[in-house]
C-alpha positions in Angstrom: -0.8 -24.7 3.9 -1.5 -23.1 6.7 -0.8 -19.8 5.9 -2.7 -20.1 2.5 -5.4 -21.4 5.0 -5.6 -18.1 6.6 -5.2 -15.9 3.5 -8.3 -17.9 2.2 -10.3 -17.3 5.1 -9.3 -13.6 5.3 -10.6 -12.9 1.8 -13.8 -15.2 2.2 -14.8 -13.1 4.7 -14.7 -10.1 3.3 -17.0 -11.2 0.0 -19.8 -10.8 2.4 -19.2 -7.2 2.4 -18.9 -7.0 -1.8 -22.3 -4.8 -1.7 -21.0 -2.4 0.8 -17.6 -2.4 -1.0 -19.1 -1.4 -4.5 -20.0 2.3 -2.8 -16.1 2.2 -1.8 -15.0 2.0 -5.4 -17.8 4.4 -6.5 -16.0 7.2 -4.3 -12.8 6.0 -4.9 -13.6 6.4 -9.0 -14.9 9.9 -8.3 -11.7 11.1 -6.9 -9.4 9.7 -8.9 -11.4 11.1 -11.7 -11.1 14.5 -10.3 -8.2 14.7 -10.0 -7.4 13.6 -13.5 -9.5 16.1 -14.2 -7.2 18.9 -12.6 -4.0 17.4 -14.6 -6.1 17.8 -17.5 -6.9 21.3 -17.3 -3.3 22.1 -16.2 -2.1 20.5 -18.9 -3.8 23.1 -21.5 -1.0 25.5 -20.3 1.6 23.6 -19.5 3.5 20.8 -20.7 3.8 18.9 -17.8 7.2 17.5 -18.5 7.7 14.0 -19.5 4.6 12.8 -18.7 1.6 14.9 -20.7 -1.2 14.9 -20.4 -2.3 11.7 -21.1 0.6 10.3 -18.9 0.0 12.0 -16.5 -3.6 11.0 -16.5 -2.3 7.5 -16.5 0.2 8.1 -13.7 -3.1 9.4 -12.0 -5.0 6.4 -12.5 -3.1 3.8 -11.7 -1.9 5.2 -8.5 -6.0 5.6 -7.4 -6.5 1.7 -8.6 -2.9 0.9 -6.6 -3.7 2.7 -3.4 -5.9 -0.8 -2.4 -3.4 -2.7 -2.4 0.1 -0.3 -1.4 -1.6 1.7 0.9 -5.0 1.3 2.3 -3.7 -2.0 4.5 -5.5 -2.8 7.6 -4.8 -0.5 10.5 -1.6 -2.5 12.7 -2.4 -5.3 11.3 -5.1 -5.5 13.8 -2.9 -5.8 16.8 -3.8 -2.7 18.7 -7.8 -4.5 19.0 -5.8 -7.6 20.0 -4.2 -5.8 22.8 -7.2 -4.2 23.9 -9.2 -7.6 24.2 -6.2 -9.6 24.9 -6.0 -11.6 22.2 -2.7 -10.7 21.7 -1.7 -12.8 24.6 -3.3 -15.9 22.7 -1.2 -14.8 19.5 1.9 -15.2 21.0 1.4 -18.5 22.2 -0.2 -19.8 18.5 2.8 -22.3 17.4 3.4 -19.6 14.7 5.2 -16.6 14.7 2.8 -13.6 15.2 4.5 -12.0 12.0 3.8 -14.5 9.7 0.5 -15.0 10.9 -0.8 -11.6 10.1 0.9 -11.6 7.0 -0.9 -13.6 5.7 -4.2 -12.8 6.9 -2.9 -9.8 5.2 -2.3 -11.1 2.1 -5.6 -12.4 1.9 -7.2 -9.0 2.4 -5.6 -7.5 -0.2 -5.9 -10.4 -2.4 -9.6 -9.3 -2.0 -9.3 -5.2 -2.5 -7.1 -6.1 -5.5 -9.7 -8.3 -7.2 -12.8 -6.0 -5.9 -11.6 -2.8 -5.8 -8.5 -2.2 -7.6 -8.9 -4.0 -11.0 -12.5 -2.9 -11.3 -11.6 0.6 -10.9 -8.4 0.7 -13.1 -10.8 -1.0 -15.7 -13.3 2.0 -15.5 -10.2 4.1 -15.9 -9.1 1.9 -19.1 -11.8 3.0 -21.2 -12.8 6.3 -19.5 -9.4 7.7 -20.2 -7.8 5.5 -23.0 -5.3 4.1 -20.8 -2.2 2.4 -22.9 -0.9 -0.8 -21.4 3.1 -1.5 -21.2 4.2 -2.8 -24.2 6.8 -5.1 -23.5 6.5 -8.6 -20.8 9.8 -6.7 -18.5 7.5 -3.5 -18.4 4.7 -5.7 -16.7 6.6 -7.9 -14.7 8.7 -5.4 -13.3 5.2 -3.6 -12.5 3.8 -6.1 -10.8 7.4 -7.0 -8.8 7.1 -3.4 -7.5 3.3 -3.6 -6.6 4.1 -7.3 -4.9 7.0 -5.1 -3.2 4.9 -2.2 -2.0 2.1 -4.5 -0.9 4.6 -6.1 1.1 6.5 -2.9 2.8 2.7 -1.9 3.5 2.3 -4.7 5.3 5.2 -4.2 7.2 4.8 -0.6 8.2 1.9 -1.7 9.5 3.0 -4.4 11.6 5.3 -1.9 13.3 2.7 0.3 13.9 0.4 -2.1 15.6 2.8 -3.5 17.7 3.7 0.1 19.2 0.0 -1.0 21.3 2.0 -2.8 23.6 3.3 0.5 24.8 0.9 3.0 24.2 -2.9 2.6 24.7 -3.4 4.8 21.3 -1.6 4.0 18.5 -4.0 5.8 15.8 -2.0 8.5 15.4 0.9 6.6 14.0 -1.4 5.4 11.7 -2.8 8.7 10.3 0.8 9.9 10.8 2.0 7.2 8.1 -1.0 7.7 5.8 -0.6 11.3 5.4 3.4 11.0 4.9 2.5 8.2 2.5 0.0 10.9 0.5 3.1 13.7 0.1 6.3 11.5 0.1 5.1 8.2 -2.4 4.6 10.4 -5.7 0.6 10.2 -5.3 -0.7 12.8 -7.1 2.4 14.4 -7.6 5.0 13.0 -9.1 8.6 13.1 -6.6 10.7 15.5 -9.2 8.1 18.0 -9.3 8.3 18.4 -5.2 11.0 21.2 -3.7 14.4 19.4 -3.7 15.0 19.0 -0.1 11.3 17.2 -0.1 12.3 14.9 -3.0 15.4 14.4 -1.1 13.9 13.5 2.2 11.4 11.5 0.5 14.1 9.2 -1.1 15.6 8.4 2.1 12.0 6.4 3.4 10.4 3.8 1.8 7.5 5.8 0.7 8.1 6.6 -2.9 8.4 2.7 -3.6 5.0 2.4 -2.4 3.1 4.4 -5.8 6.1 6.2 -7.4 8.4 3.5 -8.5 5.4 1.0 -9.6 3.8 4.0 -11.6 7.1 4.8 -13.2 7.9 1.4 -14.3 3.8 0.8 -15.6 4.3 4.4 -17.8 7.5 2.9 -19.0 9.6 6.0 -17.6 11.3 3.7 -14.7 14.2 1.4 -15.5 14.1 -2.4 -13.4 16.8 -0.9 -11.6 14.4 0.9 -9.2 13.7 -2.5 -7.7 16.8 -2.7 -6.3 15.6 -0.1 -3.9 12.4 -1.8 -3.4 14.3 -4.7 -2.5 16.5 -3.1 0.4 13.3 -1.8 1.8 11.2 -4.8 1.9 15.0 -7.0 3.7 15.2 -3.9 6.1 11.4 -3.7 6.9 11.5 -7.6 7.6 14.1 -7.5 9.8 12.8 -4.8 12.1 9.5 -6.6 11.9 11.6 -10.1 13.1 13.7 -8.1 15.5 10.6 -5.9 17.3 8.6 -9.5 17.9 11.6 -11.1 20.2 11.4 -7.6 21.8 7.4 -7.2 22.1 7.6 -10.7 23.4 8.9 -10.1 26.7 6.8 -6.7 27.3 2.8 -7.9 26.8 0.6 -5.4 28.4 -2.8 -6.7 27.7 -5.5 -3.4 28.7 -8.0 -5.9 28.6 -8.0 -8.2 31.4 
């Protein structure tokens, strides 16, 4: 209950912001719409493999409608502010584990860019672009099992990131760091096969492509449910680094604050 509690109140407070938030989408649209546009036109010369045109248009899509909910996750979780004011100090001593409690104002957020931002813009895509839906119930479960997945590993890479404030007075670089490695090694825009070999390679070995690749493969129905499997290690190895870094950040709180 009490984590729901704090999921509820998370996404409550961002519907005072859904004005504000409607010029988000608008620019979000336009980009993903340009660069749909650029698969288009490369598509009248080439065949661009398994996908098309259309699917790659789709692949397109659906990755600028995912990106609210896999990627654009609040900055550490909001720990590096907490540190700074020390709040983080008050965190820690909440009979909850600071982990969990994050989460789920977390969860919340996203809750809220997912309903806002990212079905309202994969909608506009729909009928803009003539977007076909998976055909069969495993197609869209095992979607949504990789988005759920992705969400979650988002969550946790940010976690990690924000608790790096208890060492470092500036942890915005790790941030940046993670978005633009998120941008070449997850598939967005271009799909992982179609990068050099050692890149694809490299990529595999993070948990970035099971952030926008894997979901998008297994929405175009081009993924088998087997992918999961790695989404799956990723989110049990991601949790216990998350589990493992709180004992540790525990005994080392540096508030800058006061």
């Amino acid at each position: 209950m009490l984590y729901l509690t704090l999921a509820s109140k998370a996404y409550a407070r961002n519907l005072q912001f859904r004005g504000a938030h409607l010029f988000h989408n608008i620019a979000s649209a336009a980009f993903g719409f340009l660069y749909a546009s650029l698969w288009i036109g490369l598509g009248q010369d080439h065949s661009l493999g398994e996908y098309g045109v259309q699917g790659m248009v789709a692949y397109i899509a659906f990755n600028q409608a995912a990106l609210w909910i896999t990627t654009f996750t609040s900055n550490g979780l909001g720990i590096p502010q907490s540190v700074r004011t020390g709040q983080i100090s008050l965190d820690l001593m909440r009979p909850v584990h600071l982990f969990s409690h994050l989460m789920a104002r977390e969860w919340g957020q996203l809750a809220y860019q997912f309903v806002y931002k990212s079905l309202p813009i994969f909608t506009l895509y729909f009928f803009l672009f003539h977007l076909e839906l998976p055909r069969t119930l495993s197609s869209v479960l095992s979607c949504l099992l990789g988005l759920l997945g992705a969400s979650y590993m988002s969550i946790c890479i940010n976690y990690l990131i924000g608790v790096t404030a208890l060492w470092t007075t500036e942890s915005n670089w790790l941030y940046w760091g993670n978005y633009s490695l998120s941008n070449l090694l997850s598939g967005f825009f271009v799909p992982l096969e179609w990068l050099p070999d050692w890149l694809a390679r490299l990529a595999w070995l993070s948990p970035y492509p099971y952030l926008l690749y894997v979901p998008s493969r297994l929405f175009l129905g081009l993924g088998a449910g087997s992918l999961l499997w790695g989404t799956l290690f990723w989110c049990l190895l991601l949790t216990i680094l998350c589990l493992s870094v709180t004992r540790l950040l525990r005994q080392k709180v540096e508030v800058q604050g006061g």
